[in-house]
N, C-alpha and C positions, 0 to 999 in steps of 0.2 A: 504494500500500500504506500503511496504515494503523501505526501500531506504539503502544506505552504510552500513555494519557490522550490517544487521539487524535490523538497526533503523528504527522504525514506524513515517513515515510520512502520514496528512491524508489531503490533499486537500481539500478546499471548493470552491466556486465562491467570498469569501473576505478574509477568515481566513485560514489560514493552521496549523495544530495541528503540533505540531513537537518537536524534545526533546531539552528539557532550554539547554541554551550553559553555559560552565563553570561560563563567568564574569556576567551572569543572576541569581544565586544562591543567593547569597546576599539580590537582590533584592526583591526574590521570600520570604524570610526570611524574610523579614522588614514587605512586604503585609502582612504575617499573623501576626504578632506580633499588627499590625494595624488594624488588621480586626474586624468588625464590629459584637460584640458577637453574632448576630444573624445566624453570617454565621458556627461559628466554637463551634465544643463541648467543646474542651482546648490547651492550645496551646500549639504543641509539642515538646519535647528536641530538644534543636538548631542545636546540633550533629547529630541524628539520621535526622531528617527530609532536611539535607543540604545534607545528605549521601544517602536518597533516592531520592534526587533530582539529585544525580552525576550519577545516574543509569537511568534519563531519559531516554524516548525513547523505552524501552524495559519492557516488561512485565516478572516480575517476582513474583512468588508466589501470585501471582492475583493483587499486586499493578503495576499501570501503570501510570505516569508520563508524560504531553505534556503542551507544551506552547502553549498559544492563540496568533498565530501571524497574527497583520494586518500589512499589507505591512512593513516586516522585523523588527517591534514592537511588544515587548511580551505585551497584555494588558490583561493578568489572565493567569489561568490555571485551565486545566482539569484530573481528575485522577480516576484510577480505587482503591477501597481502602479495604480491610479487615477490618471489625470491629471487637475490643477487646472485646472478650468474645461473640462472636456468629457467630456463625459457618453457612459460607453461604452455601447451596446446590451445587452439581456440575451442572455447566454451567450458575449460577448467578455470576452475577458482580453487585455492587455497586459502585454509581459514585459520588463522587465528584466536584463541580463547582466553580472558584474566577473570579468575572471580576473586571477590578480596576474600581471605582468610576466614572472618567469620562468619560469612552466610555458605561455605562451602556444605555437603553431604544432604543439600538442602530439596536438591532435586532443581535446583535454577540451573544450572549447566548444562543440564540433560534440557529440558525448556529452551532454552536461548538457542543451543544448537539445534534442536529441531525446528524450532521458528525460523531460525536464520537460513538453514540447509533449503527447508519450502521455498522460501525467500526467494535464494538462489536460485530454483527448478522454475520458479513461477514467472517469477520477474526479471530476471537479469540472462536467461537462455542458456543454464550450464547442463552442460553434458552432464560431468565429472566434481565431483567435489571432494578435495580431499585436506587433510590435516596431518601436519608432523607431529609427534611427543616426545619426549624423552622415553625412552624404553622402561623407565623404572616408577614411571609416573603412572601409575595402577589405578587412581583415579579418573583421570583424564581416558585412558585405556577403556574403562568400563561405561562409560559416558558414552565413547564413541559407539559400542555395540549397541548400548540400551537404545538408540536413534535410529541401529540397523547399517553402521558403517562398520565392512570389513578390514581386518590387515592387510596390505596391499605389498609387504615388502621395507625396503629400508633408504636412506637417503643418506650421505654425508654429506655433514654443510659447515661451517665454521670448527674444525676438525672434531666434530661430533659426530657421534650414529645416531639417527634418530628413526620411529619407527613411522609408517607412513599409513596413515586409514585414508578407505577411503569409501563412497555412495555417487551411483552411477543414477541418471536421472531413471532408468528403467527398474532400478534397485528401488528408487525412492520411490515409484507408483505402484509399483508390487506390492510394498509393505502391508 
């Protein structure tokens, strides 16, 4: 769904995806500067990443930007991302996931990405949609099944293994 000047808002039944608001930028900065190596490959230029977070809301050049709001609280974000140096197919998106610490086991993870993955299938024409983890990140891992996204295999990116899920659009209407 659509909402003002083309911003992507996406409805759930507790969270609503929607784009960071200016005084949330900061915040969104601290979470990753905080974040829990497991989640992130490096952490990125404070400029560049505060700058694509002022472009929330809107998908541009495959990156796509939304706040996890429960009831008018951002608690993470969701995003569609490009990786450095490999080149995704047309109609794949790679997604990225942050919940903060204490709303995690909550069942908003599983939510947001299924929200967001429709998202994807409905609105934006992906084939393919998939997500990296760390191998040892068992939560994120079980998220991805509980949605209906398989193991796909593995990827090295910033001299990491990470492991690669993945929901194909014909996966996602099957379910």
């Amino acid at each position: 769904m659509d909402a003002g000047a083309g911003e992507i808002v996406i409805p759930g039944p507790r969270l609503l995806l929607r784009a960071l608001r200016p005084e949330e930028i900061d915040g969104q900065w601290r979470a990753m500067v905080n974040s829990d190596p497991i989640a992130i490959t490096q952490l990125p230029d404070e400029a560049s990443f505060k700058a694509r977070l002022r472009r929330s809301g809107h998908m541009e050049d495959g990156w796509l930007d939304l706040a996890i709001d429960l009831d008018g609280a951002v608690i993470g974000r969701i995003q569609t991302f490009v990786p450095p140096g490999r080149r995704l197919p047309p109609g794949t998106f790679e997604v990225g996931i942050g919940l903060d610490a204490g709303v995690r086991g909550k069942g908003y993870g599983r939510e947001a990405l299924a929200l967001f993955t429709g998202w994807l299938f409905e609105h934006a024409a992906a084939q393919v949609v998939e997500a990296p983890t760390d191998p040892a990140n068992a939560p994120m891992r079980a998220v991805f099944g509980h949605v209906g996204w398989s193991l796909a295999g593995t990827v090295t990116e910033y001299g990491r293994a990470w492991v690669m899920y993945r929901i194909t659009r014909q996966e996602w209407e099957a379910r």
